[in-house]
C-alpha positions as CSV (number, residue, x, y, z in Angstrom):
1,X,6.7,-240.9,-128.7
2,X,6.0,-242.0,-125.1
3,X,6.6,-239.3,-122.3
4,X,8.8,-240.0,-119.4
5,X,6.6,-240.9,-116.3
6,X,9.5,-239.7,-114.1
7,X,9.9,-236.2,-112.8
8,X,12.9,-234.6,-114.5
9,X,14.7,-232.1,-114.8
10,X,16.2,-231.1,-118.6
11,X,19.6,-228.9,-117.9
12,X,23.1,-228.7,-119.1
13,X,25.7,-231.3,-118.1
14,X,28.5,-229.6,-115.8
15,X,31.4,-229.7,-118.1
16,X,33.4,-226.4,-117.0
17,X,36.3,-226.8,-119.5
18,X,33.9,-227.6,-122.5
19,X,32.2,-224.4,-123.2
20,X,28.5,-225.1,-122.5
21,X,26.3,-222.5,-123.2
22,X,23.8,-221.8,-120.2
23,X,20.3,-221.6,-122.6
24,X,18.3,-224.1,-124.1
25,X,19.5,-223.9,-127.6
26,X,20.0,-226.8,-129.5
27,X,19.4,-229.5,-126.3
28,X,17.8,-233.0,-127.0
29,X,14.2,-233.9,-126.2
30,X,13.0,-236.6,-124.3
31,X,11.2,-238.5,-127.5
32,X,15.2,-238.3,-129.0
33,X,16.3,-240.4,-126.0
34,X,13.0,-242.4,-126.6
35,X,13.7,-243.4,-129.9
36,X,17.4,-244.0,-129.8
37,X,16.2,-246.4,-127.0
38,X,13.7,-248.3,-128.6
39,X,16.3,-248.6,-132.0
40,X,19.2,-249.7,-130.1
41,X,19.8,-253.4,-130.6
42,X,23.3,-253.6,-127.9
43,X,23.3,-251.7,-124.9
44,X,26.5,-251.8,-122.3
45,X,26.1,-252.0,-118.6
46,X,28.6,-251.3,-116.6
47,X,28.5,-252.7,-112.4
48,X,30.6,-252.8,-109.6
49,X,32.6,-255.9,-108.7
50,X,33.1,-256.7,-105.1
51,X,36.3,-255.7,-105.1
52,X,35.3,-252.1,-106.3
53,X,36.8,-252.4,-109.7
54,X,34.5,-251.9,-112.9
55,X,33.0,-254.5,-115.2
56,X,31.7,-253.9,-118.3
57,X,29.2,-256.5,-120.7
58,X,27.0,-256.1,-123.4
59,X,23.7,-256.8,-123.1
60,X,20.2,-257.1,-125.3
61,X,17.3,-254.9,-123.9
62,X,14.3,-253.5,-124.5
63,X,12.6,-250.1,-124.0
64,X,8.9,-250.9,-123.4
65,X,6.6,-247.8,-121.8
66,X,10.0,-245.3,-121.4
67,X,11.1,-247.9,-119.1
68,X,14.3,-250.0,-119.9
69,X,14.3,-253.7,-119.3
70,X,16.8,-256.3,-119.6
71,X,17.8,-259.6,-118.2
72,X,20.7,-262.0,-117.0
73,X,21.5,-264.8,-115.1
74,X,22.0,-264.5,-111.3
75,X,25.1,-266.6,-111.7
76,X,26.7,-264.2,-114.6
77,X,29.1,-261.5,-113.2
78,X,27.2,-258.5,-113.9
79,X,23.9,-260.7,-112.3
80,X,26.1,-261.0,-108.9
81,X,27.5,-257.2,-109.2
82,X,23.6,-256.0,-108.8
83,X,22.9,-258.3,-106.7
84,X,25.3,-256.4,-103.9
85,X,25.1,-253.1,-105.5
86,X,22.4,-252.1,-108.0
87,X,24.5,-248.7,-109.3
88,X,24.8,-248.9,-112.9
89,X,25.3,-247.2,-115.7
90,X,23.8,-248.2,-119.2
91,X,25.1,-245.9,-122.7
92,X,24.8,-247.2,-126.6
93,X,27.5,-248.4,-128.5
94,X,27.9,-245.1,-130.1
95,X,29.8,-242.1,-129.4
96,X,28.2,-240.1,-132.0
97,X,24.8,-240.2,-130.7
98,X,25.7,-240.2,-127.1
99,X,23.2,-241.5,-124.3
100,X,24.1,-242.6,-121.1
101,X,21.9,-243.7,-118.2
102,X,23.4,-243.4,-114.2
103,X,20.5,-245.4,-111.9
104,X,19.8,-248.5,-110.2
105,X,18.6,-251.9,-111.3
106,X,15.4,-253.4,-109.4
107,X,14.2,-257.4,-110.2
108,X,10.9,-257.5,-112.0
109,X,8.7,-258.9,-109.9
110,X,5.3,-258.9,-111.8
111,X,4.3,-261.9,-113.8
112,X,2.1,-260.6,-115.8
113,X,4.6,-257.6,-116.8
114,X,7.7,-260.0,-117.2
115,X,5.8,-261.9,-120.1
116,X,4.9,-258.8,-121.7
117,X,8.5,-257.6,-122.0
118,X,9.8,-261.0,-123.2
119,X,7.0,-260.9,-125.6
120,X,8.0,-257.6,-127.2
121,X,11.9,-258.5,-126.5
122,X,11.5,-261.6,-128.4
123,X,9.7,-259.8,-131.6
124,X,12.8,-257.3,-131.0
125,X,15.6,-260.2,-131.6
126,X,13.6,-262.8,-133.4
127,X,12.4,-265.2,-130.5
128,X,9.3,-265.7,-130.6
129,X,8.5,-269.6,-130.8
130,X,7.1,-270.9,-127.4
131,X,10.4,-272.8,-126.9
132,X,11.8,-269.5,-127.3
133,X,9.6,-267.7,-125.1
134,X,10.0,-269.8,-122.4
135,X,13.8,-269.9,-122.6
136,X,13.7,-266.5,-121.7
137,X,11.1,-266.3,-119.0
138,X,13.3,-269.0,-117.5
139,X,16.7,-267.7,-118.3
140,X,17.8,-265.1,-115.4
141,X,16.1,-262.1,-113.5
142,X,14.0,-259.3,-115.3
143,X,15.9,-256.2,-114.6
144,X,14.2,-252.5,-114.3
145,X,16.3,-249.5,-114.4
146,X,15.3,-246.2,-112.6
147,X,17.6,-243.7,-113.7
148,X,18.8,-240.8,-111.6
149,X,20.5,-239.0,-114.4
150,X,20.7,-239.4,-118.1
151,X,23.0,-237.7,-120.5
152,X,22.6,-237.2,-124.2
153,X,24.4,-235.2,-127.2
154,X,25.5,-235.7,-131.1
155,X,29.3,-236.0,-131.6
156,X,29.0,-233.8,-134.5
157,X,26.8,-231.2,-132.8
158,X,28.8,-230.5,-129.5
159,X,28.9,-229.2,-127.3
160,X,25.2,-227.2,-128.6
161,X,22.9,-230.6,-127.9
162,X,24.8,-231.7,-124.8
163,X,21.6,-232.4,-122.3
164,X,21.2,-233.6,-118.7
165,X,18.4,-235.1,-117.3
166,X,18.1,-235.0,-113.4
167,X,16.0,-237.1,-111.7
């Protein structure tokens, strides 16, 4: 499993009212998050309209390197929310195997890395003709996110594997 590339810090959430033990026990790795990254077909990313109020989408993605990728249009909402704020957050569909990310977006601007991605994105959700291919090179922006923190835990197993990383 890949290792982060970002310096991190692996603690506890703060959750006073939850009963958190202080120790290590039980916490998830970094390969768990990994691998429930790479798995994941949907993802959710939630912006900031310019009003202030939420907005939530689905979205297809792809974890290449321990980095998360995904793209949109710059017309779409959520492509015009990062446009004027790039705070995210980015979870799973599940609440049983928790894992939210809290960072900001950046545009891919490297050529050479954006086909890469759409490469391995395309494998991921069956796109890989050249027609295909060049759909999504051309389709929206190449998104990047940096996370600041990431938290993780199983449903069935908390509050022992509830983890916070800090970056």
């Amino acid at each position: 499993m890949a290792t982060h590339t970002f310096d991190a810090q692996r603690n506890r959430p703060y959750a006073p009212d939850y009963g958190l033990e202080a120790d290590q026990t039980g916490m998830l790795t970094w390969g768990w998050v990994s691998a429930q990254m790479q798995q994941a077909r949907n993802y959710w990313v939630a912006t900031t309209r310019p009003d202030g109020n939420p907005h939530a989408a689905p979205i297809w993605g792809l974890w290449h390197a321990d980095v998360f990728y995904f793209g949109t249009g710059a017309t779409s909402r959520k492509g015009k929310n990062m446009q004027r704020n790039p705070n995210v957050v980015i979870h799973l569909e599940s609440g049983d195997e928790t894992l939210i990310f809290e960072g900001v977006v950046s545009a891919v601007t490297d050529t050479a890395l954006t086909k890469t991605v759409y490469a391995e994105y395309g494998v991921k959700y069956n796109m890989t003709s050249p027609e295909a291919q060049a759909e999504l090179i051309n389709s929206g922006t190449l998104y990047r996110l940096a996370p600041r923190r990431v938290l993780a835990w199983l449903e069935n197993d908390y509050p022992r594997t509830a983890t916070r990383w800090n970056f």
